[in-house]
Structure formats: structure tokens, C-alpha cells
C-alpha positions as CSV (number, residue, x, y, z in Angstrom):
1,X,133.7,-51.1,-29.7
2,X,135.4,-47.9,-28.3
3,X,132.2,-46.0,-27.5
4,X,130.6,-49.6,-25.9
5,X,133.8,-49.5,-23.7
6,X,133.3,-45.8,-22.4
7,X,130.4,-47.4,-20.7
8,X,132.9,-48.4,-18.3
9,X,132.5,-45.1,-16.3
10,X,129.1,-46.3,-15.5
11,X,127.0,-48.4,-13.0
12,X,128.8,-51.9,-12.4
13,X,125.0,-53.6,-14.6
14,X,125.6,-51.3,-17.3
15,X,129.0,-52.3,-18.0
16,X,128.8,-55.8,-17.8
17,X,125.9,-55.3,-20.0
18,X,128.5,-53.3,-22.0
19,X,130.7,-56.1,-22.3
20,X,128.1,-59.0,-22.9
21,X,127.1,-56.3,-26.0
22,X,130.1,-55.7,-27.6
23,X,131.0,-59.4,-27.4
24,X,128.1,-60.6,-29.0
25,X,128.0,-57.6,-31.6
26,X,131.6,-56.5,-32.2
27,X,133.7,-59.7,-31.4
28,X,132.1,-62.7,-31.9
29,X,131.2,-61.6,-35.6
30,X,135.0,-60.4,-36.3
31,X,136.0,-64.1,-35.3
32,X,133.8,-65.5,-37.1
33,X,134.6,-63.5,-40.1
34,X,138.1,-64.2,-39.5
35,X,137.5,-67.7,-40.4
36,X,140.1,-69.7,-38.8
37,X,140.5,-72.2,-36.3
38,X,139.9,-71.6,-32.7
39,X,141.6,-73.6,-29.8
40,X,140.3,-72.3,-26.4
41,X,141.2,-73.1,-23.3
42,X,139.2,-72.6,-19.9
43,X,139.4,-74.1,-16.0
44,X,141.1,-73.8,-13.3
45,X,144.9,-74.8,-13.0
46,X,147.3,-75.1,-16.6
47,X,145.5,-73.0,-18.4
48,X,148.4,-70.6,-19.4
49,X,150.8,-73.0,-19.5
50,X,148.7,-75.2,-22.7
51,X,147.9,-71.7,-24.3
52,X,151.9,-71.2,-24.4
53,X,152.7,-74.8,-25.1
54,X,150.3,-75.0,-27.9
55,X,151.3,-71.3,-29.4
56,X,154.8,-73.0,-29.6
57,X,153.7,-76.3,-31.5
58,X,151.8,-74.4,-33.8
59,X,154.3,-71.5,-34.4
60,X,157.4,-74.7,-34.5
61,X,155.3,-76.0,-37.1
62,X,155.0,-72.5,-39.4
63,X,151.9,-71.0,-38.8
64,X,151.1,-67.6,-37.4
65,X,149.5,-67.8,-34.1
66,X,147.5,-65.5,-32.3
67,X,147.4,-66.1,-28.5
68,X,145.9,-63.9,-25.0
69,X,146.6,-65.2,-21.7
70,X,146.2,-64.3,-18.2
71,X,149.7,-62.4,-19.2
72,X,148.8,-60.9,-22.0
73,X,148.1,-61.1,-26.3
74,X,150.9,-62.5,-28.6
75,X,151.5,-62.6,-32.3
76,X,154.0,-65.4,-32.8
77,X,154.9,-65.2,-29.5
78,X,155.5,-61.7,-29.5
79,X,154.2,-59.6,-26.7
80,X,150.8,-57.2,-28.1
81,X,149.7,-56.2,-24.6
82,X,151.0,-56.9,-21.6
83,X,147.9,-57.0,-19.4
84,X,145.6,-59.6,-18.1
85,X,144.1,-60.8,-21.4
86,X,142.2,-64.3,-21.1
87,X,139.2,-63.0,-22.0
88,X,136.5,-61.5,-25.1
89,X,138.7,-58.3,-25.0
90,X,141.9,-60.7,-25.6
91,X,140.1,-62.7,-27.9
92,X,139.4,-59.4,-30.2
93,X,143.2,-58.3,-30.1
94,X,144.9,-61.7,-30.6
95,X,141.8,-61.4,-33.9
96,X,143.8,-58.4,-35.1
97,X,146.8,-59.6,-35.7
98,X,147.9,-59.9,-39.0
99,X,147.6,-63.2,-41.3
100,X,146.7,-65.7,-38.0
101,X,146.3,-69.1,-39.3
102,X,145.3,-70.0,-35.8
103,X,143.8,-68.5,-32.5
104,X,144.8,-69.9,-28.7
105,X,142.5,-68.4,-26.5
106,X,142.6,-68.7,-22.9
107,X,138.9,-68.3,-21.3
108,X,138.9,-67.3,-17.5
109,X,136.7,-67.5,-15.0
110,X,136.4,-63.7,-14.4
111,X,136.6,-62.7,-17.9
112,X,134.3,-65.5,-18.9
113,X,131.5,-64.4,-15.9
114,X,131.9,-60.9,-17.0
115,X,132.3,-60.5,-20.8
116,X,131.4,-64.0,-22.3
117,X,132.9,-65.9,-24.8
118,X,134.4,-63.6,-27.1
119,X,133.6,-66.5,-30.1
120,X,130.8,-68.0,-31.2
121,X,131.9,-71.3,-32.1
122,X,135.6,-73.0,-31.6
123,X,137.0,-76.0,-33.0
124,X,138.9,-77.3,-30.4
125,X,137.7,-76.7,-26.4
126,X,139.8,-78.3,-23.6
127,X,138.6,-78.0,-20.2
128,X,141.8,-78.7,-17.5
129,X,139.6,-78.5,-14.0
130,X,137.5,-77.2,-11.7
131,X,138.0,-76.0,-8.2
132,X,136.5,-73.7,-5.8
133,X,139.2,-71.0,-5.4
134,X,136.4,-68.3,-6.7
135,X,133.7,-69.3,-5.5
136,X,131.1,-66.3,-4.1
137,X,132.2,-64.0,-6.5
138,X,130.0,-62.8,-10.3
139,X,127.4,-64.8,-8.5
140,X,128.9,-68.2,-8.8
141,X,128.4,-69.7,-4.9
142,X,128.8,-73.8,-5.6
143,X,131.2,-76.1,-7.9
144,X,128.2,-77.3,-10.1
145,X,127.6,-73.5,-10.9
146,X,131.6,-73.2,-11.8
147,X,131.4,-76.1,-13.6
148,X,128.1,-74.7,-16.1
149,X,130.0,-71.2,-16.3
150,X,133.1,-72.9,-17.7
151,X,131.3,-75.6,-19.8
152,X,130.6,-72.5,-22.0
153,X,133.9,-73.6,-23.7
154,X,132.4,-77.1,-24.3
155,X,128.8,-75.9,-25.4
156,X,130.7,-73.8,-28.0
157,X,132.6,-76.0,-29.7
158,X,131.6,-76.7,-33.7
159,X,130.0,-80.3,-33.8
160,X,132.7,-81.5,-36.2
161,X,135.3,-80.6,-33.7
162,X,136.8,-82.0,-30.8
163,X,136.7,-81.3,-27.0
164,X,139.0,-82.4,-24.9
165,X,138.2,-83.3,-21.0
166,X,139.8,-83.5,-17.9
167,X,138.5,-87.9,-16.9
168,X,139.8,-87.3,-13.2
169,X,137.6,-84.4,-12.9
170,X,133.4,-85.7,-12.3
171,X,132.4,-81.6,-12.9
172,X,134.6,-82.2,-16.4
173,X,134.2,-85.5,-17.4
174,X,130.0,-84.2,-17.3
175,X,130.5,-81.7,-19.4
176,X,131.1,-84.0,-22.3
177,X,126.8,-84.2,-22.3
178,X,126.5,-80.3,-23.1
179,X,128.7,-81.0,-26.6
180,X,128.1,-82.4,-29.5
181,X,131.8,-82.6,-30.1
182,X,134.0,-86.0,-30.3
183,X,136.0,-86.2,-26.8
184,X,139.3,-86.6,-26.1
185,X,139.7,-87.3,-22.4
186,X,143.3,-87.2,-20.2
187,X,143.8,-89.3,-17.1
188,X,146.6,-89.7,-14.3
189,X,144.5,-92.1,-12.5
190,X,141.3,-93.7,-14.3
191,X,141.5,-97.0,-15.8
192,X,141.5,-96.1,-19.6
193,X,139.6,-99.4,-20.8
194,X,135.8,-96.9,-20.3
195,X,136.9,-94.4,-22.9
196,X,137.8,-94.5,-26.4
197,X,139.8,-91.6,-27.3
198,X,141.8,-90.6,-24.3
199,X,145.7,-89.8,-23.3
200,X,147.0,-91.9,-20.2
201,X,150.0,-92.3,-18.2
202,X,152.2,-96.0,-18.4
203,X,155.4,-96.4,-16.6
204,X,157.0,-93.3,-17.1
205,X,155.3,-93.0,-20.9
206,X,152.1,-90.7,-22.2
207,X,150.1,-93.3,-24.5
208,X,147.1,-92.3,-26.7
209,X,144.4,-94.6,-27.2
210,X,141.8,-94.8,-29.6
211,X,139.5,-97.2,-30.0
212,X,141.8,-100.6,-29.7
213,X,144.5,-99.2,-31.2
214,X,147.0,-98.1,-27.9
215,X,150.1,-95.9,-28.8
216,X,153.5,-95.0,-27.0
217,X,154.2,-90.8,-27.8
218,X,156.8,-89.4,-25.3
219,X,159.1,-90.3,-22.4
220,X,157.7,-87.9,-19.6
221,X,161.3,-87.6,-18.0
222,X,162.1,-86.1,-22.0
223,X,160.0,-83.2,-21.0
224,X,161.3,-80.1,-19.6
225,X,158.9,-78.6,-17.9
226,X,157.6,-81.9,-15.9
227,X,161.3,-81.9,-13.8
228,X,161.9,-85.4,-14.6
229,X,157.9,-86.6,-14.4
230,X,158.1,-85.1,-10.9
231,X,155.2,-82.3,-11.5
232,X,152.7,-84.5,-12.4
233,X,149.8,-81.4,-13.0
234,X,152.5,-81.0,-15.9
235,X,152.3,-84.3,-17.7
236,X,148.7,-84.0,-16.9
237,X,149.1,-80.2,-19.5
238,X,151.2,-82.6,-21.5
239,X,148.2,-84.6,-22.0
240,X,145.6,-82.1,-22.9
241,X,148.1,-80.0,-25.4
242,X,148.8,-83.7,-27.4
243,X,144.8,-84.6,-27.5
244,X,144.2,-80.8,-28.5
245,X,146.6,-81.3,-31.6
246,X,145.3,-84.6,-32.3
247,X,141.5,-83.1,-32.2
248,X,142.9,-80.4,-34.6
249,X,144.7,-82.4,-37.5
250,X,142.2,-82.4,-39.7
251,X,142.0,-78.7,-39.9
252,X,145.8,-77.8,-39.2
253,X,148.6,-80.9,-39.1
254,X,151.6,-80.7,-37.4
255,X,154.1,-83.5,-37.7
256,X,154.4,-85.8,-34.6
257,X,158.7,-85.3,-34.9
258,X,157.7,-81.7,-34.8
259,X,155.1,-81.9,-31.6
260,X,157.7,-84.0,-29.8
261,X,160.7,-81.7,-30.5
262,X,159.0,-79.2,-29.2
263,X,158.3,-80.7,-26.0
264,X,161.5,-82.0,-25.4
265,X,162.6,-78.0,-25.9
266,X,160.0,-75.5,-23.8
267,X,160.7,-75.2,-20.7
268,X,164.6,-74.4,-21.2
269,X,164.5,-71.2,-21.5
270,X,163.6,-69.0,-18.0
271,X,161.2,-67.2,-21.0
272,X,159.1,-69.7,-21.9
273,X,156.9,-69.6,-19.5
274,X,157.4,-66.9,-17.3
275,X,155.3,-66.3,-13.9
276,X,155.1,-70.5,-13.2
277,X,157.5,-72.7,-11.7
278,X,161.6,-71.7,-11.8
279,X,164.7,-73.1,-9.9
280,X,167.5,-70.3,-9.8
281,X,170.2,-69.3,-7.7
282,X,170.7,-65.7,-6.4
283,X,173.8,-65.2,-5.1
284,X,174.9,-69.0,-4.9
285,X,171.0,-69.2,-2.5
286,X,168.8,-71.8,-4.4
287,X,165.3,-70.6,-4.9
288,X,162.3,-71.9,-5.8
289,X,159.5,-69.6,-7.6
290,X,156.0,-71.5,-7.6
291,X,152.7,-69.9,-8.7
292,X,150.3,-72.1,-7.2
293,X,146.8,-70.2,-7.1
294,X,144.6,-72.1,-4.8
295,X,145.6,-75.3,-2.2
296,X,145.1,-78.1,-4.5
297,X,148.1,-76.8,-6.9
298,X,149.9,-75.2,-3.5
299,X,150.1,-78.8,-2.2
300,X,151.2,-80.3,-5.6
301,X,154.3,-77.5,-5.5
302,X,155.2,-77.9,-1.8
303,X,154.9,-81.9,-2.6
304,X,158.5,-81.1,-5.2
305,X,159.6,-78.4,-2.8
306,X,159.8,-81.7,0.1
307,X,161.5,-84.3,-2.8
308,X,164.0,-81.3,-3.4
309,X,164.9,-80.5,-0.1
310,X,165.5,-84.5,0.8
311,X,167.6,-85.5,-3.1
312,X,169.7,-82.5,-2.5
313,X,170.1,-82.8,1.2
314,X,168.9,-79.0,2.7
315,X,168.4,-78.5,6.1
316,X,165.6,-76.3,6.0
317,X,163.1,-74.6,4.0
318,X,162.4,-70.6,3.8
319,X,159.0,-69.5,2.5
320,X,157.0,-66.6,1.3
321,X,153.6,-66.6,1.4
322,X,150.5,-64.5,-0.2
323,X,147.5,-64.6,-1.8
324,X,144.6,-62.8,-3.1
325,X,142.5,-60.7,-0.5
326,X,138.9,-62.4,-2.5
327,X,139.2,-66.0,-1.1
328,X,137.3,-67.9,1.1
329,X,138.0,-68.6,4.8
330,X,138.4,-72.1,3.8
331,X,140.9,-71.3,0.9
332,X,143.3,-69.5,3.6
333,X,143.3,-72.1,6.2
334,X,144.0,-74.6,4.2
335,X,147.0,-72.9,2.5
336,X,148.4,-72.1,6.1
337,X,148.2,-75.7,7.1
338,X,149.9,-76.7,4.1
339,X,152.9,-73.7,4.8
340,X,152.5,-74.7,8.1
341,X,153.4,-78.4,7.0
342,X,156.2,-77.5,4.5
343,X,158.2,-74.4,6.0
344,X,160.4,-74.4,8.9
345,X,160.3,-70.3,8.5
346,X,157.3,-68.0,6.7
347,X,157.2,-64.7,5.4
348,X,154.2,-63.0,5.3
349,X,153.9,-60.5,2.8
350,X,150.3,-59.1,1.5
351,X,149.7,-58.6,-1.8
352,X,150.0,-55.5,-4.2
353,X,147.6,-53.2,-4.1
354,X,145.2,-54.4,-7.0
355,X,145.0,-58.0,-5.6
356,X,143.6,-56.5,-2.0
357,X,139.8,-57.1,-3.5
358,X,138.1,-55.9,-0.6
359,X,140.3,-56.9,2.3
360,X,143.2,-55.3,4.1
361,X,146.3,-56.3,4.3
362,X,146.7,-57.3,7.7
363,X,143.5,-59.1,6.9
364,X,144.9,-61.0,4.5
365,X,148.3,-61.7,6.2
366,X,146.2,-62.8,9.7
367,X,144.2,-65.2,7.3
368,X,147.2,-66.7,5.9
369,X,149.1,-67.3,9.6
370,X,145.9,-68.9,11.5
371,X,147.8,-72.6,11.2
372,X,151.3,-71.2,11.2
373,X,153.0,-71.7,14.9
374,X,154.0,-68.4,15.7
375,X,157.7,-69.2,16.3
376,X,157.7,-69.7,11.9
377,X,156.2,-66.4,11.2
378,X,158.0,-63.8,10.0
379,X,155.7,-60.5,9.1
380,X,158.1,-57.7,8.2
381,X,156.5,-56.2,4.7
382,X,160.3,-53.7,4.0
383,X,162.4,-57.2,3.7
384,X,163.5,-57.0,0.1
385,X,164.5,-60.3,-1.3
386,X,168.1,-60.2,-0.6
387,X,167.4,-58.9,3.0
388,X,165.0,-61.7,3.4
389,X,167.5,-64.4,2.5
390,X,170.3,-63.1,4.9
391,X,167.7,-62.7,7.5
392,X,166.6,-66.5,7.2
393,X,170.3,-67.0,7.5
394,X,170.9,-66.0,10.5
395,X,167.3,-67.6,12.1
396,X,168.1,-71.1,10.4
397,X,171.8,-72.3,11.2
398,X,172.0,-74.7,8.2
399,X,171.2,-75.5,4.3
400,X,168.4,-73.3,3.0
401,X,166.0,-74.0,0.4
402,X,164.2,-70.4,-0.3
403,X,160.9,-70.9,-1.8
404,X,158.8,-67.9,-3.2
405,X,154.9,-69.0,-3.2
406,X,152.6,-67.1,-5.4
407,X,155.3,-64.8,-6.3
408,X,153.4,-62.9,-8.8
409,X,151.4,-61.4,-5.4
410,X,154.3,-60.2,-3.3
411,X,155.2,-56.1,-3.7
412,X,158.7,-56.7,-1.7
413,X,160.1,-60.2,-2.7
414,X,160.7,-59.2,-6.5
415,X,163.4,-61.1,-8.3
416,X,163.8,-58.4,-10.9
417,X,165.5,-56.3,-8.1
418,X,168.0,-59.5,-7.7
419,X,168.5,-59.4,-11.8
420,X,172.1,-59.0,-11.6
421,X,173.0,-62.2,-9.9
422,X,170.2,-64.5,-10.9
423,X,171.0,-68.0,-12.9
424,X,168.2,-70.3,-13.7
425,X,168.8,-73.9,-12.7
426,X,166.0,-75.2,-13.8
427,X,162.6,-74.4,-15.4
428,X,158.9,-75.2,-15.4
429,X,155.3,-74.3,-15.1
């Protein structure tokens, strides 16, 4: 493995043919040997959020968990590395911990396009989405070609084990023809009388149906991390963590008391899920951290950021904006019209250095403004985030709602600095 890896200081072919190797000789055959169950996880929005969910049903429940993520490769929930893991290179390091009874593996695009799978077969594969945020990038130009990169995770799972799909999703709902696995499908909006195994929304309830047989599970107001059912991409997470333990009983059981106790628990804690969604107050100022990563999810967040700001009666709302510099022209405008829509002030900030990707920073930040009026832009990249909250102050003579989008991009806004007089308020994902 270590001397495949030094390829790395070579030609960008030779080490993706580096990769692809020492998948397919070094880490597919050390999972396989491993011999446990595999839940992996691919798509586009909620991916980190069900890897975390399900590490803490599992580990709840009393077995030892391996997990990697886009943040990084737990034991129990214990930080291995802190690096951007979801990928055959996580896959191998969450394999080396000791005694695992059970692997969560999150499968990224970019780690997916450039290493492969790093198993050969899994027993559970849940596909969340798929949306157009990368497109043009490890040769990947249209949504069909997404879609067949990321129904790796479906073609790979064992025939006696379960995938579970995304039913409001066409590109997801297909892939269920490239398996031979049972599927478990999870709707907000289809009508759930054309499938037989598949989680739904009723009322304010989750319900599983299979077959005939139609069962009430949780309350969605019960769980944390939805605010209340309010962030409904969350209930839809909800959905595809509960049909990826019910594909998984017959090879690891957890107790349904157990599954809902848990639910009714993460999310309280600013830890459990850290980079995603969190209400706190810095020096008595209410802000919002969202992590939305292309306009589909950016509209869901500014969607609570509008109910919050009419419940709890502010006057105004105070963004940050930034994004990655490998987007599409189409991906930046229509995240500006949406800041556009939502904030009454913007702060454009460009990202650190290793999200540039090929554009500058100015780039980035003109990009991001084209749908902003000019009177809401605010482009000073010194402001730290204290500065940038009396500043608003004094522009905005009322109630402020500060919202931080894609905070895990912007150098200057860092909440760490603020550490001192931060309380959470609330949490999600």
C-alpha cells in the first residue's frame, strides 16, 4: 500500500491508476477478509449526516463501529484521522480498527471517480440523491453519467442484502435495475401504494410499509435534528438511516426502543454532528450556521432561515456567502439569486486556499454577487466574525438574524475565534 501511494509524486494517470490498484489489490481483499457487514452510503446531500446517525444506532446498541466521512475515520465515534475520508483510503483505515462488528462507509463523488470502491461487496447500499453540483469534473459532464458513477454503491451490494433508494429521485429510483438486492425506497412526496418496502411521511409521523402491512415508527417533531419537522431533507435522512437498519436486521439487530431513543437524542449535543446546521448565540447575536453545498440544499436552509426570522420576529437577516472555486456558472447564479432573495446584507468572503480549484478569489466572489443588488454586498475579506456582526449593526437599524452559509469555506468568519462566548440554541444537520 505505502509504495503504491508514493506513486502520488507522479503523472495525474499514474496515480489514479495507483489508486484504482491498490483498491482492488490491497483494500478490497482486507474488507473482504474482514468479514463483516458493510453499510455504505453515496450521493449527493445527507450523506455524513446518515454515516453519523447510523454509527450512533449501532454503537447505542453495543457494537464496535468503524466509520470515515467527508470529516474524517472513527472508531466508536472516536476521531482516527481528521481529514477528508469518504473514500477507498477511508474505507482501509475505518478496516483497521480493532474488533469492528460493523463498517459505515461514506462513498463520495470525488473519491468514488478517483479511487473506486474501496469494497467489493456491501450488505447494505443507500443512495440519498443526485444533483449536478460536480458536474465537468473526473470526466463526469451530464446527470445520467453521475448517476452510473454513484450506482457503483447499488451494483455492489451482496444479492441477499438490501438497497435502499431515494423514490423522489428518477436517476435513484433507476438504479434499483443495476441490483439484485431487495429495495427499500423513502419518499416525501410519491404516493406509497407503487412500492412495497418503502418509508413515507403521514401527518407529522414516519410510517414503514411493507407489503400490506403499514406501520407508525416516530413522531418527526421527536427528532432533534429535524427542528420540529421543519428541515424536511432531515426527515428525509430519518428515512433512509430506519430502512438501512431494517435492511440490516438479519445480519445485525438493534431493538426498535433502542433506534428510537437514539433519534429522539442526536442532535443535542453541538458534537454530534459538527460542520451542518447549528443555532447559537455569540454574544447575545443569534446565528445560524448552514452547510448547504449546492442550490438545491442552499434553498432548503434559506427556506428555515425565512420561518425563523418571521416566528421569532427579526427585522433583518445578515449573510455570509462562499463556495467552492470548481462550480459551474449555473451553480453560482443560482446561489446568488437565492442570497439575493433571502439576505437584506451579504458578505462575500472566498474560500480558503485549498477550495480555490482553479479559480481566484475575486473570481469566485464576482460569481457569487452577479444577482446580488449592489447596495447588499459587502466584500471586505479582514472582517472577523465579531467585526462582521457589529458592522451589520450599524448598516441594519433593527433585529438581526446572522446567518453563516457554507461556513466550512470561509477563512475569516470562524466561530472558533468567538469560542468564549458561544452557546448553542439549537442543533441540526
Amino acid at each position: 500500500m505505502v509504495n503504491l501511494l508514493s506513486l502520488f509524486q507522479k503523472t495525474p494517470r499514474v496515480q489514479k491508476f495507483a489508486l484504482k490498484l491498490a483498491m482492488k489489490m490491497i483494500v478490497q481483499p482486507r474488507l473482504a477478509l474482514l468479514g463483516v457487514p458493510i453499510i455504505a452510503i453515496t450521493g449527493t446531500n445527507g450523506k455524513s449526516t446518515i454515516t453519523r446517525l447510523l454509527t450512533r444506532i449501532y454503537r447505542n446498541a453495543g457494537y464496535n463501529v468503524g466509520a470515515c466521512s467527508t470529516y474524517g475515520v472513527t472508531y466508536n465515534e472516536k476521531l482516527v484521522s481528521r481529514t477528508d475520508d469518504a473514500s477507498g483510503l477511508g474505507a482501509w483505515r475505518a478496516a483497521r480498527c480493532s474488533n469492528v462488528d460493523l463498517l459505515v462507509l461514506e462513498v463520495a463523488r470525488g473519491g468514488l471517480a478517483r479511487w473506486g470502491l474501496g469494497f467489493r461487496k456491501c450488505t447494505v447500499g443507500i443512495v440519498t440523491n443526485v444533483y449536478e453540483d460536480h458536474l465537468g469534473f473526473e470526466g463526469i459532464h451530464t446527470m445520467e453519467q453521475m448517476a452510473e458513477l454513484k450506482s457503483a454503491v447499488p451494483r455492489a451490494t451482496e444479492k441477499n442484502g438490501t438497497i435502499v433508494l431515494n423514490a423522489d429521485d428518477p436517476l435513484v429510483k433507476g438504479m434499483a435495475q443495476k441490483s439484485k438486492a431487495k429495495s427499500i425506497y423513502f419518499t416525501l412526496a410519491k404516493d406509497c401504494k407503487e412500492f412495497d418496502n418503502i418509508f413515507y411521511v403521514n401527518g407529522s409521523h414516519i410510517w414503514k410499509k411493507n407489503r400490506e402491512i403499514e406501520e407508525r415508527i416516530i413522531d418527526v417533531r421527536e427528532i432533534p435534528i429535524t427542528l420540529n419537522g421543519e428541515r424536511t431533507f432531515n426527515v428525509v435522512n430519518v428515512m433512509a438511516v430506519l430502512a438501512a437498519v431494517e435492511g440490516m436486521k438479519k445480519y445485525i439487530r438493534v431493538d426498535s426502543a433502542s433506534v428510537t431513543k437514539t433519534l429522539g437524542e442526536f442532535g443535542t449535543d453541538p458534537s454530534d454532528n459538527l460542520g451542518t446546521f447549528h443555532r447559537i448565540s455569540i454574544q447575545g447575536e443569534h446565528v445560524i450556521l448552514c452547510n448547504a453545498k449546492n442550490p438545491a440544499s442552499f434553498l432548503f436552509e434559506t427556506e428555515i432561515v425565512k420561518t425563523i426570522k418571521q416566528k421569532e420576529g427579526f427585522d433583518y437577516i445578515a449573510g455570509t456567502l462562499s463556495s467552492p472555486g470548481n462550480r459551474s456558472i449555473r451553480y453560482y447564479n443560482e446561489m446568488s439569486e437565492i442570497a439575493a432573495s433571502t439576505c437584506d446584507l451579504v458578505l462575500m468572503t472566498p474560500p480558503k486556499d485549498h477550495y480555490l480549484r482553479g479559480r481566484e478569489p475575486k473570481e469566485i466572489v464576482a460569481l457569487l454577487s452577479s444577482k446580488i443588488p449592489q447596495d447588499k454586498i459587502l466584500d471586505d475579506n479582514n472582517f472577523t466574525l465579531s467585526q462582521w456582526i457589529s458592522f451589520s449593526k450599524s448598516k441594519l437599524n433593527g433585529r438581526i438574524l446572522f446567518v453563516i452559509f457554507g461556513s466550512i469555506t470561509s477563512p475569516k468568519i470562524n466561530i472558533f475565534d468567538e469560542s468564549a462566548g458561544i452557546h448553542y440554541l439549537a442543533m441540526g444537520s
